[in-house]
Jmol script that loads the backbone (N, CA, C; Angstrom):
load data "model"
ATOM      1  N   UNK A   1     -50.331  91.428  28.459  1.00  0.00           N
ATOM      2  CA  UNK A   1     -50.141  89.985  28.459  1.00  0.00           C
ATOM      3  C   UNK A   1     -51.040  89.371  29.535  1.00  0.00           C
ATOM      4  N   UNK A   2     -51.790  88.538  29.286  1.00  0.00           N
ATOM      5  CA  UNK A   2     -52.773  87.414  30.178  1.00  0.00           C
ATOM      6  C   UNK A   2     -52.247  86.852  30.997  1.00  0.00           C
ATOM      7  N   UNK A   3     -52.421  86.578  32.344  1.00  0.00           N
ATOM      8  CA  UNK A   3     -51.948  85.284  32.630  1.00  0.00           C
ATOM      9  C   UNK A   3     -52.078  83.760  32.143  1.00  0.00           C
ATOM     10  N   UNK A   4     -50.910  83.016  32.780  1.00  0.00           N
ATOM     11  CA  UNK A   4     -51.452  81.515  31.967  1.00  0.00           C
ATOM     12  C   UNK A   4     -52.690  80.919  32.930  1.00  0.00           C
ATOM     13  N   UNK A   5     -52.894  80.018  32.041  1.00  0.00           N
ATOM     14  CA  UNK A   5     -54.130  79.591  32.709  1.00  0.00           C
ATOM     15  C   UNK A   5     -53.945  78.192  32.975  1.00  0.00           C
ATOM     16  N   UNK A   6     -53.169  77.505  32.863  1.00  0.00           N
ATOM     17  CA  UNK A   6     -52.180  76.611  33.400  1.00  0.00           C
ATOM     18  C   UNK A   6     -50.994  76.741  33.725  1.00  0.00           C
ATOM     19  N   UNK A   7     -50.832  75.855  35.445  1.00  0.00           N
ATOM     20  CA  UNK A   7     -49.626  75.876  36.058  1.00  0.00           C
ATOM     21  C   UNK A   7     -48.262  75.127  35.250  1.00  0.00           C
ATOM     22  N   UNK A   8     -47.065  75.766  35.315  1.00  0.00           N
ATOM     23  CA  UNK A   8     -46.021  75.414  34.345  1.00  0.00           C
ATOM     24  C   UNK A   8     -45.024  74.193  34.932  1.00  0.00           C
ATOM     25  N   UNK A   9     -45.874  74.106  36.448  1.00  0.00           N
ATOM     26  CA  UNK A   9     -45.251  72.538  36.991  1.00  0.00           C
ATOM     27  C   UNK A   9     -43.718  73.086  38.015  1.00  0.00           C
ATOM     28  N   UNK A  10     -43.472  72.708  39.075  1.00  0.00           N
ATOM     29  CA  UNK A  10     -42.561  72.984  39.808  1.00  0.00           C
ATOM     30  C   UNK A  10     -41.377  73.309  39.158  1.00  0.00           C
ATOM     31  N   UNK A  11     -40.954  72.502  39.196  1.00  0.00           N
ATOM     32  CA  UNK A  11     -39.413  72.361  38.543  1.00  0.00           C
ATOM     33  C   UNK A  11     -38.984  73.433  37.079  1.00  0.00           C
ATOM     34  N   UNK A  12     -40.620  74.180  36.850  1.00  0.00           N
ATOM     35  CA  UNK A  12     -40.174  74.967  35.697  1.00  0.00           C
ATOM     36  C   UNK A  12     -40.603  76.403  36.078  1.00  0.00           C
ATOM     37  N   UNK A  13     -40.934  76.169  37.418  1.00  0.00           N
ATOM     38  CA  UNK A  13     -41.340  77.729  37.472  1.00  0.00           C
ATOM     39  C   UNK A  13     -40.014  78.596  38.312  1.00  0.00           C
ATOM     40  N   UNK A  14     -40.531  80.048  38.186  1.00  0.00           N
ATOM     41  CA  UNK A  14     -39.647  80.657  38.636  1.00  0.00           C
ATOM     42  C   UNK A  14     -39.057  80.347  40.143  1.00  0.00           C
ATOM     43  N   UNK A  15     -37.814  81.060  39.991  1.00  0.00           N
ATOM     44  CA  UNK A  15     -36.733  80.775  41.404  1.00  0.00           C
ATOM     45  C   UNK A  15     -36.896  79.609  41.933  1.00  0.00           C
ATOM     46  N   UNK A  16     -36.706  78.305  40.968  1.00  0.00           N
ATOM     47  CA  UNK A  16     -36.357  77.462  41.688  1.00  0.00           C
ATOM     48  C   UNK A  16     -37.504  76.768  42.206  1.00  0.00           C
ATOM     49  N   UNK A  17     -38.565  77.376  41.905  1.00  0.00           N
ATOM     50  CA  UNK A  17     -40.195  76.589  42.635  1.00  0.00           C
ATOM     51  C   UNK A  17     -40.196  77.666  43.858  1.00  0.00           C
ATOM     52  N   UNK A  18     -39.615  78.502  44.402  1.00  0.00           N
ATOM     53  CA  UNK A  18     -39.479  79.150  45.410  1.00  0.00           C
ATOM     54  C   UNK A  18     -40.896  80.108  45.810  1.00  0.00           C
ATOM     55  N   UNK A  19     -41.729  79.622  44.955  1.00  0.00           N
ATOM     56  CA  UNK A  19     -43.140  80.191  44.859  1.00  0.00           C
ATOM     57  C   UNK A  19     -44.055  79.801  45.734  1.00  0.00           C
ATOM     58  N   UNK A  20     -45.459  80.848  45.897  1.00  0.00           N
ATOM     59  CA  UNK A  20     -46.429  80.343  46.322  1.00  0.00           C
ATOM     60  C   UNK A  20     -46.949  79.139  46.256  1.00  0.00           C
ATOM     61  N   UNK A  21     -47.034  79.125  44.521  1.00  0.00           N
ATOM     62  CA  UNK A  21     -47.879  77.667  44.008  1.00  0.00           C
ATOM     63  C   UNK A  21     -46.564  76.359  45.056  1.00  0.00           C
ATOM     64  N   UNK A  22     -45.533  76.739  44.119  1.00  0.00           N
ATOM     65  CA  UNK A  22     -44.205  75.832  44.776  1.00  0.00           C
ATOM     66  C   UNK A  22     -44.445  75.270  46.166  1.00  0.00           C
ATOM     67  N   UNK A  23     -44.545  76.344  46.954  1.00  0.00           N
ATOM     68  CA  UNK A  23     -44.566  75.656  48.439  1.00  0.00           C
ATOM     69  C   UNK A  23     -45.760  74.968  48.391  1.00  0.00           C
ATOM     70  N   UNK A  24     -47.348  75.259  48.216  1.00  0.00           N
ATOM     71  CA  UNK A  24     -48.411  74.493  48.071  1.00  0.00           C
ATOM     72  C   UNK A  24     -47.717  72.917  47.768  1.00  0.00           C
ATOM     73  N   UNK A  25     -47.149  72.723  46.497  1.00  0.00           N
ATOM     74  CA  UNK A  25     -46.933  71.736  46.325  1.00  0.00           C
ATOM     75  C   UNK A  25     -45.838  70.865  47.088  1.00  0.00           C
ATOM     76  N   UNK A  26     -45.038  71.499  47.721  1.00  0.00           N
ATOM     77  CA  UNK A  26     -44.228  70.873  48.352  1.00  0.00           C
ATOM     78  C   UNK A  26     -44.827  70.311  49.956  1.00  0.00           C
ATOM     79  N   UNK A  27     -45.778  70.972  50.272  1.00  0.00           N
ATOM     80  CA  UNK A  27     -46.433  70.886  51.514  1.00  0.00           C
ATOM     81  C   UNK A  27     -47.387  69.863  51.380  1.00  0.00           C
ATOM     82  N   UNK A  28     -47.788  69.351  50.080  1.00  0.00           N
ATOM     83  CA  UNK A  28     -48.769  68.351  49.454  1.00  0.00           C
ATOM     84  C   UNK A  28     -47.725  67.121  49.542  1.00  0.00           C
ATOM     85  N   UNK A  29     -46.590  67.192  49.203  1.00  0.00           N
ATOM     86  CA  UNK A  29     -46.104  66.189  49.363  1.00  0.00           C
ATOM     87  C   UNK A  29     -45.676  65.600  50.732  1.00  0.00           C
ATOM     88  N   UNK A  30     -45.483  66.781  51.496  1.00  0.00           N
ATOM     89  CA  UNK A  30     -44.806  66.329  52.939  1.00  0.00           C
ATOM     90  C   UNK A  30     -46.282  65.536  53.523  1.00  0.00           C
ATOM     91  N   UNK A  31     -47.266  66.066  53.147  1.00  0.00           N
ATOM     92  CA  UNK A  31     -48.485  65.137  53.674  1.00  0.00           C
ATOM     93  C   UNK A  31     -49.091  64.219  52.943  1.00  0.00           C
ATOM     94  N   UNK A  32     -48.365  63.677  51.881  1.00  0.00           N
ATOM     95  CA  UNK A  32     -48.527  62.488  50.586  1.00  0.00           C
ATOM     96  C   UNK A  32     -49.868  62.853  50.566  1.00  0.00           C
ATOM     97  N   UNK A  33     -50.167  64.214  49.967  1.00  0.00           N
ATOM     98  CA  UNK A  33     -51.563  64.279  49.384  1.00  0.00           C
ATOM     99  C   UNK A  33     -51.140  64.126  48.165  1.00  0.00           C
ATOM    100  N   UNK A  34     -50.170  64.228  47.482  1.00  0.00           N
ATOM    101  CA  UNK A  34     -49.487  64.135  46.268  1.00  0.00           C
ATOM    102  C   UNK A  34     -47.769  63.118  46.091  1.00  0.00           C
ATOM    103  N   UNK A  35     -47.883  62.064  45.217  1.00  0.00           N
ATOM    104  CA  UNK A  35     -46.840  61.724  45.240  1.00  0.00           C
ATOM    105  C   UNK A  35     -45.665  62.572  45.233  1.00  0.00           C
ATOM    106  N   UNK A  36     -44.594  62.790  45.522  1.00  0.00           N
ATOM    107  CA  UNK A  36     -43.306  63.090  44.838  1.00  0.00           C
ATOM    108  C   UNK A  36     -42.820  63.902  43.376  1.00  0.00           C
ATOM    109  N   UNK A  37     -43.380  62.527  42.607  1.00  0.00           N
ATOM    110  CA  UNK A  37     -42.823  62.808  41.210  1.00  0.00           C
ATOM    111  C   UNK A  37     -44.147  63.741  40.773  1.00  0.00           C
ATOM    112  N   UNK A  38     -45.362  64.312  41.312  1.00  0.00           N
ATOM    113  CA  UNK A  38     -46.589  64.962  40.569  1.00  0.00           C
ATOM    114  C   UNK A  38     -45.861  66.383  40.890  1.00  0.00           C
ATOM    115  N   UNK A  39     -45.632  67.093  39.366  1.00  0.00           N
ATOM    116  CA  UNK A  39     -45.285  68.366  39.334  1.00  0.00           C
ATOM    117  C   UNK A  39     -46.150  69.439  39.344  1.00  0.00           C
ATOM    118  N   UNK A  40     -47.427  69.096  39.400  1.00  0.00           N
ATOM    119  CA  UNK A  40     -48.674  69.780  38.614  1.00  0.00           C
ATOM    120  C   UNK A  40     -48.288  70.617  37.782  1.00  0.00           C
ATOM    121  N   UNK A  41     -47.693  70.253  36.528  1.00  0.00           N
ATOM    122  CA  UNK A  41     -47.517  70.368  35.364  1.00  0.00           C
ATOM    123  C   UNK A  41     -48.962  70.899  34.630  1.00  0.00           C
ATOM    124  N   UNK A  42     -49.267  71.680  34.224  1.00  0.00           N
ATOM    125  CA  UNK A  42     -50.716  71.569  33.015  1.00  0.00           C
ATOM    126  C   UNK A  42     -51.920  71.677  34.104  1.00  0.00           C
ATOM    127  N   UNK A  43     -51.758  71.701  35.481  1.00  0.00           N
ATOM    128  CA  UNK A  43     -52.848  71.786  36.365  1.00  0.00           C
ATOM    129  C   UNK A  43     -53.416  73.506  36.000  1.00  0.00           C
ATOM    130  N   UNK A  44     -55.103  73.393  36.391  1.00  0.00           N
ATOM    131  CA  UNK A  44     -55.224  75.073  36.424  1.00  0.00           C
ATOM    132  C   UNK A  44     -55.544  75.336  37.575  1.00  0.00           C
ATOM    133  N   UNK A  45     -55.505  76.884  37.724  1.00  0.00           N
ATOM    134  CA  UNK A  45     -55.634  77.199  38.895  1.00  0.00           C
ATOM    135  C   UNK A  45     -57.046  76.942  40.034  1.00  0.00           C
ATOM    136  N   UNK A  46     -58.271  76.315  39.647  1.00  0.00           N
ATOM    137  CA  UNK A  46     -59.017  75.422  40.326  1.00  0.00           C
ATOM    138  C   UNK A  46     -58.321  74.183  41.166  1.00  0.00           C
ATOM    139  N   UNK A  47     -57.858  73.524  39.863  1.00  0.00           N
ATOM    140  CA  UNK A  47     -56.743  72.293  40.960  1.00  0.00           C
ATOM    141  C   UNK A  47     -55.916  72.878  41.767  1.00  0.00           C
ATOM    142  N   UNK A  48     -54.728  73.903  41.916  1.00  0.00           N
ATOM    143  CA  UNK A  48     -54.210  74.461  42.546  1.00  0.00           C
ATOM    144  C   UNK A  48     -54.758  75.075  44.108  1.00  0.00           C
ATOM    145  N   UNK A  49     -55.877  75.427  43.677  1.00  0.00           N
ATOM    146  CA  UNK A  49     -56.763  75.932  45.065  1.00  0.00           C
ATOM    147  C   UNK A  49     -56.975  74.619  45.368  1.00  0.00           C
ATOM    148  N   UNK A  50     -57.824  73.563  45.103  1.00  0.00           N
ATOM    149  CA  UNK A  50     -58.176  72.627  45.882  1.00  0.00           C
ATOM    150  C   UNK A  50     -56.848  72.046  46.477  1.00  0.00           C
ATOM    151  N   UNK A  51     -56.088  71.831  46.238  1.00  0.00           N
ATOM    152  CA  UNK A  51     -54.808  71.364  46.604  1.00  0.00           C
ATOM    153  C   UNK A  51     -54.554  72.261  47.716  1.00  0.00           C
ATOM    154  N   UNK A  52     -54.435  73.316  47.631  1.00  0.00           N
ATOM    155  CA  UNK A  52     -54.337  74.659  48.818  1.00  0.00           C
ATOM    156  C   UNK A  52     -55.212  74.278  50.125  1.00  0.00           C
ATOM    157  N   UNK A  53     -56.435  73.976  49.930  1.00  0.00           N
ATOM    158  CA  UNK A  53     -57.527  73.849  50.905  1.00  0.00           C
ATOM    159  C   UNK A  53     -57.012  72.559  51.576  1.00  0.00           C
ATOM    160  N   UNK A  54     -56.687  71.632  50.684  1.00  0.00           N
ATOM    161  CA  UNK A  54     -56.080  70.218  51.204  1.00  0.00           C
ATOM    162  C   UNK A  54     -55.007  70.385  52.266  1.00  0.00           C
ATOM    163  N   UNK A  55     -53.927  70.787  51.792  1.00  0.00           N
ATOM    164  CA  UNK A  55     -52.641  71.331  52.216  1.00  0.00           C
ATOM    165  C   UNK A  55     -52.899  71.861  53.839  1.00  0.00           C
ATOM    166  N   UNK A  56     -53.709  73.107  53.561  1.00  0.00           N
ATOM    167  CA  UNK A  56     -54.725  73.707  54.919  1.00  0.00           C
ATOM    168  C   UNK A  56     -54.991  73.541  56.139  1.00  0.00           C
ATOM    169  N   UNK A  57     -55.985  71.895  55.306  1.00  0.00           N
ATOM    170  CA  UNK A  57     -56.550  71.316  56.654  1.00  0.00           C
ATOM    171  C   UNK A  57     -55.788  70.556  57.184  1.00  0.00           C
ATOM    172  N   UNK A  58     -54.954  70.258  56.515  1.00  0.00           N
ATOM    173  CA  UNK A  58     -53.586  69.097  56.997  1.00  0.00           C
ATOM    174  C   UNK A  58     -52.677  70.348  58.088  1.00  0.00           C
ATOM    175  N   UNK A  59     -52.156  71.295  57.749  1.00  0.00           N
ATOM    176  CA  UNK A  59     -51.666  72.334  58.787  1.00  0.00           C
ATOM    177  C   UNK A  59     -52.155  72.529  59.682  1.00  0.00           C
ATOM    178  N   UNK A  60     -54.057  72.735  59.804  1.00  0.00           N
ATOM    179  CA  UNK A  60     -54.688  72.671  61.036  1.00  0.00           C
ATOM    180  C   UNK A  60     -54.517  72.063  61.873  1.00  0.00           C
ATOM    181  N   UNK A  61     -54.476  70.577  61.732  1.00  0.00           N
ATOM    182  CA  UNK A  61     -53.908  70.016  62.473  1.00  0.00           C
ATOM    183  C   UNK A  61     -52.993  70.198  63.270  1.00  0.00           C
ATOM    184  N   UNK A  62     -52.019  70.572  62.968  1.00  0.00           N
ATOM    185  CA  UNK A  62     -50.776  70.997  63.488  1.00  0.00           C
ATOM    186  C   UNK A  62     -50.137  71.900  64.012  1.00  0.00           C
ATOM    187  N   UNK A  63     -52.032  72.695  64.163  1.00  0.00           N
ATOM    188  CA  UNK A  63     -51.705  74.219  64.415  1.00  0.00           C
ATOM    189  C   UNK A  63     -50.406  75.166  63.379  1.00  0.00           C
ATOM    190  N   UNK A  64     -49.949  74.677  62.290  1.00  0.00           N
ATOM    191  CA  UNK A  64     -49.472  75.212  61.102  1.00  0.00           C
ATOM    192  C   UNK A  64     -48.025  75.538  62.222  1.00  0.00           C
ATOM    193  N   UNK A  65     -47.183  74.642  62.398  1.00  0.00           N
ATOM    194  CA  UNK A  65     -46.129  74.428  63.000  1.00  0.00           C
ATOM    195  C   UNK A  65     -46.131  73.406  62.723  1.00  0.00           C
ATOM    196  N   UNK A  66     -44.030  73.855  62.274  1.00  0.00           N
ATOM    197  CA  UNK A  66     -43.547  72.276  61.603  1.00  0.00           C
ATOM    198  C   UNK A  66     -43.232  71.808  63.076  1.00  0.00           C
ATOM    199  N   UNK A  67     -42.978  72.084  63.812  1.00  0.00           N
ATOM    200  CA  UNK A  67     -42.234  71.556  65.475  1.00  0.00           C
ATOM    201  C   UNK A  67     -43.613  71.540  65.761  1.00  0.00           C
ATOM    202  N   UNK A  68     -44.300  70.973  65.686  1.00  0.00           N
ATOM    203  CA  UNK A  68     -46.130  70.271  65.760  1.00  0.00           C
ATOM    204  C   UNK A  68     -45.825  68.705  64.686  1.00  0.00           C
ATOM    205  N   UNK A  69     -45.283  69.168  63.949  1.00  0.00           N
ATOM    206  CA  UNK A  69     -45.673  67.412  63.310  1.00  0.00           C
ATOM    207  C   UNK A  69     -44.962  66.697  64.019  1.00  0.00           C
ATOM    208  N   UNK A  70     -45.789  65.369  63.349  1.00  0.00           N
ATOM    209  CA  UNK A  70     -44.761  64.231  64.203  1.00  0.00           C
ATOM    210  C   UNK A  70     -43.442  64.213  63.633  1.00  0.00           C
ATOM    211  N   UNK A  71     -43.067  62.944  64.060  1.00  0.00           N
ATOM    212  CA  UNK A  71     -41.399  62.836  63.939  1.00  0.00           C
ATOM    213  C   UNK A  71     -41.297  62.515  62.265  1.00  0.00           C
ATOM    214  N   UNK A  72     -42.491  61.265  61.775  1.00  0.00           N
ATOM    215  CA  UNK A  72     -42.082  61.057  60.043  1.00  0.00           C
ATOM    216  C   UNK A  72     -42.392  62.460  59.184  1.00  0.00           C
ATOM    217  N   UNK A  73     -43.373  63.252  59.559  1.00  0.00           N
ATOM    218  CA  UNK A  73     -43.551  64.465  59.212  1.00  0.00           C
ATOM    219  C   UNK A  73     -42.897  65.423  58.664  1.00  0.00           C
ATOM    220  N   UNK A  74     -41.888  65.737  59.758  1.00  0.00           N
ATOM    221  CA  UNK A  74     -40.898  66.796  60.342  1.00  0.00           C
ATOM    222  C   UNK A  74     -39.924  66.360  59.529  1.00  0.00           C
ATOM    223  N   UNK A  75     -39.840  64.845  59.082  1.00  0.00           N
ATOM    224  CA  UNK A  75     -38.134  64.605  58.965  1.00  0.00           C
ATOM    225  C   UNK A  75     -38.135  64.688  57.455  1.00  0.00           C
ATOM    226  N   UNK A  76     -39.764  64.421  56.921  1.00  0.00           N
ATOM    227  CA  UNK A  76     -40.244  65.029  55.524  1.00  0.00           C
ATOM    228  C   UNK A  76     -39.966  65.903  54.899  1.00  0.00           C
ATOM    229  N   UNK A  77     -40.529  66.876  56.064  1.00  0.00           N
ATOM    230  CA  UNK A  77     -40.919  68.381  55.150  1.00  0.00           C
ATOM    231  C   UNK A  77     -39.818  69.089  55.007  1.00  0.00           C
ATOM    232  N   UNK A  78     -38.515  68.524  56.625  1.00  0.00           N
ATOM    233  CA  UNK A  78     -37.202  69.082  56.248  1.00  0.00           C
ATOM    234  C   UNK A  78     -36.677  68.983  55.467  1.00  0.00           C
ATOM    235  N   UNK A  79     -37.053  67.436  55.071  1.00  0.00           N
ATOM    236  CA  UNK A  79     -35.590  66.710  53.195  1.00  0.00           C
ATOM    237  C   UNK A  79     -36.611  67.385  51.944  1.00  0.00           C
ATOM    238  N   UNK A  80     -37.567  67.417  52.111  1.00  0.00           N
ATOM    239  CA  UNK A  80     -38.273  68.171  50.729  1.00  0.00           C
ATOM    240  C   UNK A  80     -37.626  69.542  50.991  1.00  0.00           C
ATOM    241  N   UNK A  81     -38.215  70.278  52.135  1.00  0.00           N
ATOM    242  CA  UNK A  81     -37.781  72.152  52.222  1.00  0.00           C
ATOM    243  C   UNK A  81     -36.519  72.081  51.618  1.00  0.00           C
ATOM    244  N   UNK A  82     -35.564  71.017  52.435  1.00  0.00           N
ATOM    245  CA  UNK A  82     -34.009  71.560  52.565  1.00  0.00           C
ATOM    246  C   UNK A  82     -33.503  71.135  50.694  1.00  0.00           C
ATOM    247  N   UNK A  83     -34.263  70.069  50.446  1.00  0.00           N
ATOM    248  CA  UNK A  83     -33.740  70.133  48.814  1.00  0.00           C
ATOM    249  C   UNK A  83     -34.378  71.334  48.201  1.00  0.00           C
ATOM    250  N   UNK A  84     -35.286  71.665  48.228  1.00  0.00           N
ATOM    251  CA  UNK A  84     -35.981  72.890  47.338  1.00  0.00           C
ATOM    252  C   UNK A  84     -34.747  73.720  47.588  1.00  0.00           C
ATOM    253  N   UNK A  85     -34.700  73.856  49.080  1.00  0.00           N
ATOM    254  CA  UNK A  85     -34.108  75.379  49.356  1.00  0.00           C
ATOM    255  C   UNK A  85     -32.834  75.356  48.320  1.00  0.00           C
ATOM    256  N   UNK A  86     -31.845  74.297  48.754  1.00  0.00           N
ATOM    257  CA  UNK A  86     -30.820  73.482  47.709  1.00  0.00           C
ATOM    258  C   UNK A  86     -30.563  74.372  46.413  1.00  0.00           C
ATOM    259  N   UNK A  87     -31.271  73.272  46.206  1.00  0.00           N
ATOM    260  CA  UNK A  87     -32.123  73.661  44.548  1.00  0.00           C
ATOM    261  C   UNK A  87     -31.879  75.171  43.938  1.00  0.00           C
ATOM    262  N   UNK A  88     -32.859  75.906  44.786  1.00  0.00           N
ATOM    263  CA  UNK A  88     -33.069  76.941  44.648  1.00  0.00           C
ATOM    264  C   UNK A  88     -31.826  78.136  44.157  1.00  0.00           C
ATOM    265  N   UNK A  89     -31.162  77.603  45.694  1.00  0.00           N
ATOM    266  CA  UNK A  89     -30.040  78.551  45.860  1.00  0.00           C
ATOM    267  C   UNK A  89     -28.692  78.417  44.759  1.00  0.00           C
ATOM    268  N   UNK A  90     -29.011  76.946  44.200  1.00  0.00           N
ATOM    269  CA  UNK A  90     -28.138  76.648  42.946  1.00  0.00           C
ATOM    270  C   UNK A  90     -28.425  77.403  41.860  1.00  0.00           C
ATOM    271  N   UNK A  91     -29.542  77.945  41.689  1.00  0.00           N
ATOM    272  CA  UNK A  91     -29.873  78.278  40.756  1.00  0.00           C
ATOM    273  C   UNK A  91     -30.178  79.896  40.475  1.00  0.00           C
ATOM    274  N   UNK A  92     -29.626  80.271  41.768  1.00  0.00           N
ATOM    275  CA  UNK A  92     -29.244  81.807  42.076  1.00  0.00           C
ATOM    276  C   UNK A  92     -30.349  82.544  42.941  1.00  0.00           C
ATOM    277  N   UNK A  93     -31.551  81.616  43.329  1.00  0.00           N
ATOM    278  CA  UNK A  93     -32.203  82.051  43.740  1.00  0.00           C
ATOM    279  C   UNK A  93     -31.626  82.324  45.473  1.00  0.00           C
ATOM    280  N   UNK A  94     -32.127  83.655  46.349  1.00  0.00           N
ATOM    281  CA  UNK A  94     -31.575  84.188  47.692  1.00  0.00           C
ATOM    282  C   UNK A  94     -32.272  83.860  48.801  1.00  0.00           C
ATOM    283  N   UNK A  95     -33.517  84.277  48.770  1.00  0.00           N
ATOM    284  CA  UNK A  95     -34.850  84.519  49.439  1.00  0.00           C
ATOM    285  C   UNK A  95     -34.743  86.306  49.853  1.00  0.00           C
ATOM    286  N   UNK A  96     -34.216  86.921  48.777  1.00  0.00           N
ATOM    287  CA  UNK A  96     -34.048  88.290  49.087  1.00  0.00           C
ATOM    288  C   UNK A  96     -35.033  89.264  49.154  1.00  0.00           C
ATOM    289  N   UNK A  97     -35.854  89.216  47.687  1.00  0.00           N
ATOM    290  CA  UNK A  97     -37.026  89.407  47.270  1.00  0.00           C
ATOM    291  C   UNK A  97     -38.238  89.244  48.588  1.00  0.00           C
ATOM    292  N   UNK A  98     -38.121  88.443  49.420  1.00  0.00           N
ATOM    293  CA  UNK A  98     -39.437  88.349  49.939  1.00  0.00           C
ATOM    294  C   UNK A  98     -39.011  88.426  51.066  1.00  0.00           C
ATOM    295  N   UNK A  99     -37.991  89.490  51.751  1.00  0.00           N
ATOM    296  CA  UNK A  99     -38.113  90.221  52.359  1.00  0.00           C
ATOM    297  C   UNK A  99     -37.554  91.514  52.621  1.00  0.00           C
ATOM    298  N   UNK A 100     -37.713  92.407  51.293  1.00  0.00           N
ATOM    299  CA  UNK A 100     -37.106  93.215  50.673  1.00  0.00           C
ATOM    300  C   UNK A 100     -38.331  94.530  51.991  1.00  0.00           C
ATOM    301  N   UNK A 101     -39.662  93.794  51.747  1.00  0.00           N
ATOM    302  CA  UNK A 101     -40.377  95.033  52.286  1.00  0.00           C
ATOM    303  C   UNK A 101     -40.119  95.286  53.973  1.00  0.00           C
ATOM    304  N   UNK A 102     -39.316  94.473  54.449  1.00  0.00           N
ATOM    305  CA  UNK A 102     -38.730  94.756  56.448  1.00  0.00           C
ATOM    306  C   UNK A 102     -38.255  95.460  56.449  1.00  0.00           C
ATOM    307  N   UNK A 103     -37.411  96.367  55.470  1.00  0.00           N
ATOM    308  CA  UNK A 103     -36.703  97.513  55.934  1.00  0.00           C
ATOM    309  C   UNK A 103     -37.452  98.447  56.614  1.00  0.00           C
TER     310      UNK A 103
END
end "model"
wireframe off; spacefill off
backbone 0.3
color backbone group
């Protein structure tokens, strides 16, 4: 089986968005490089990278610490994280999986 060659959009991908792509996009929003409601639905993985690089240089800034952003920032990325996480965990997702390899 191939991979897809378009992204299936937050809200439909696995665990909850609890993904790579997922966080990209959620980190796009905490820095309104992306509205809210943009799921990148139908995006391919070119848009996805550029979005990544975006995302990036916006962390540089910040030396990639959330206790580095400012205060509207911080109070962002918490109500986006803390709904994903939400979300997530409604939907059975743990965060077990990704750190299964610390033992």
């Amino acid at each position: 089986m191939s991979k897809p060659d378009k992204y299936v959009g937050i809200h439909n991908d696995i665990n909850g968005g609890m993904t790579t792509i997922g966080k990209i996009i959620r980190d796009a929003w905490v820095f309104e490089l992306l509205p809210e409601s943009e799921t990148c639905e139908g995006w391919n993985l070119a848009g996805i990278d550029s979005l990544l690089q975006k995302v990036n240089a916006e962390w540089d800034k910040y030396g990639c610490l959330v206790s580095h952003l400012p205060p509207n920032l911080r109070e962002r990325h918490e109500r986006i994280h803390g709904t994903a996480l939400e979300t997530a965990r409604a939907a059975g997702w743990s965060g077990e999986h990704e750190t299964d390899d610390e033992e």
